[in-house]
C-alpha positions as CSV (number, residue, x, y, z in Angstrom):
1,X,63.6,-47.7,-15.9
2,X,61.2,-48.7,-18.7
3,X,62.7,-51.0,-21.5
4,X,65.6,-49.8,-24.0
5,X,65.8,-46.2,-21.8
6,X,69.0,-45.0,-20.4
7,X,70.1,-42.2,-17.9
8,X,73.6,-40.7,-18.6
9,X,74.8,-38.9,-15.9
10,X,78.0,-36.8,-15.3
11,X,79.2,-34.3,-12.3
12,X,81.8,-33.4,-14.7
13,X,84.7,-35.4,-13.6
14,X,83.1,-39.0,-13.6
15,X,80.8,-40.0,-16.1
16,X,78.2,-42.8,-15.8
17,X,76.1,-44.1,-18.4
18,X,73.4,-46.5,-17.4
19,X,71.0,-48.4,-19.6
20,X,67.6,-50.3,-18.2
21,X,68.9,-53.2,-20.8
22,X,71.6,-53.6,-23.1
23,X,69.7,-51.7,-25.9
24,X,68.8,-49.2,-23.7
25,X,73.1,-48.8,-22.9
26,X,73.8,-48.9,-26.3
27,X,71.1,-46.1,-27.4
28,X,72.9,-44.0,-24.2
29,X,76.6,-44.4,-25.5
30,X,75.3,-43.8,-29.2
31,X,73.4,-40.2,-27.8
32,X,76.6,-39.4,-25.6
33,X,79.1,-40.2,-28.5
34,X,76.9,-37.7,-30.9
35,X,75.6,-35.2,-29.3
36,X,79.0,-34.4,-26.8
37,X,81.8,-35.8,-28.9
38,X,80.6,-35.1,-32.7
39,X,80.9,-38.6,-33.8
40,X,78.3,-39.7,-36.1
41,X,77.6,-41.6,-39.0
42,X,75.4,-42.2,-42.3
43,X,74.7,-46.4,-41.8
44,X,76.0,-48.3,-38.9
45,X,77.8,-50.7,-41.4
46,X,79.0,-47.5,-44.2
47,X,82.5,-46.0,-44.0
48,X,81.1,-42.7,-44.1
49,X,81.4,-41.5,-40.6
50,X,82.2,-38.3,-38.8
51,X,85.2,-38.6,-35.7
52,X,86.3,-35.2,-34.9
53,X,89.7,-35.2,-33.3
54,X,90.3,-33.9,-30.1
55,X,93.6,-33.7,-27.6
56,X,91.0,-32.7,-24.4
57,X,87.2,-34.1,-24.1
58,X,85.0,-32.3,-21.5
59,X,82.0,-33.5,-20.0
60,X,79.3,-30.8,-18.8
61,X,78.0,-32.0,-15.6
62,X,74.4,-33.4,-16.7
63,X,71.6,-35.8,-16.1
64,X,69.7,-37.0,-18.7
65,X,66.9,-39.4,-19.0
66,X,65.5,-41.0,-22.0
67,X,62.6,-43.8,-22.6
């Protein structure tokens, strides 16, 4: 894996994210937490952020791979 990618991989029960470093991990949570749970934010360090609430998360069955 090339430096700061990630792979984030799911067969919809168990769900792995994988980073080729630790800024590679944290770019793969960040991606996971957005684009499948809705969470988001304007500036890491603002209050203004988005956290949807759910009772039941699903994970599609995926693998994705990102330098």
């Amino acid at each position: 894996m090339a430096a700061e990618s990630f792979r984030i991989v799911s067969d919809g029960s168990e769900l792995t994210i994988q980073g080729a470093d630790d800024q590679g991990t944290l770019y793969g949570v960040y991606t996971f937490i957005h684009d499948h749970l809705g969470i988001s934010w304007v500036h890491f360090r603002e209050a203004e952020e988005t956290v949807p609430k759910r009772s039941t998360i699903r994970v599609p069955k995926m693998d994705r791979y990102e330098e």
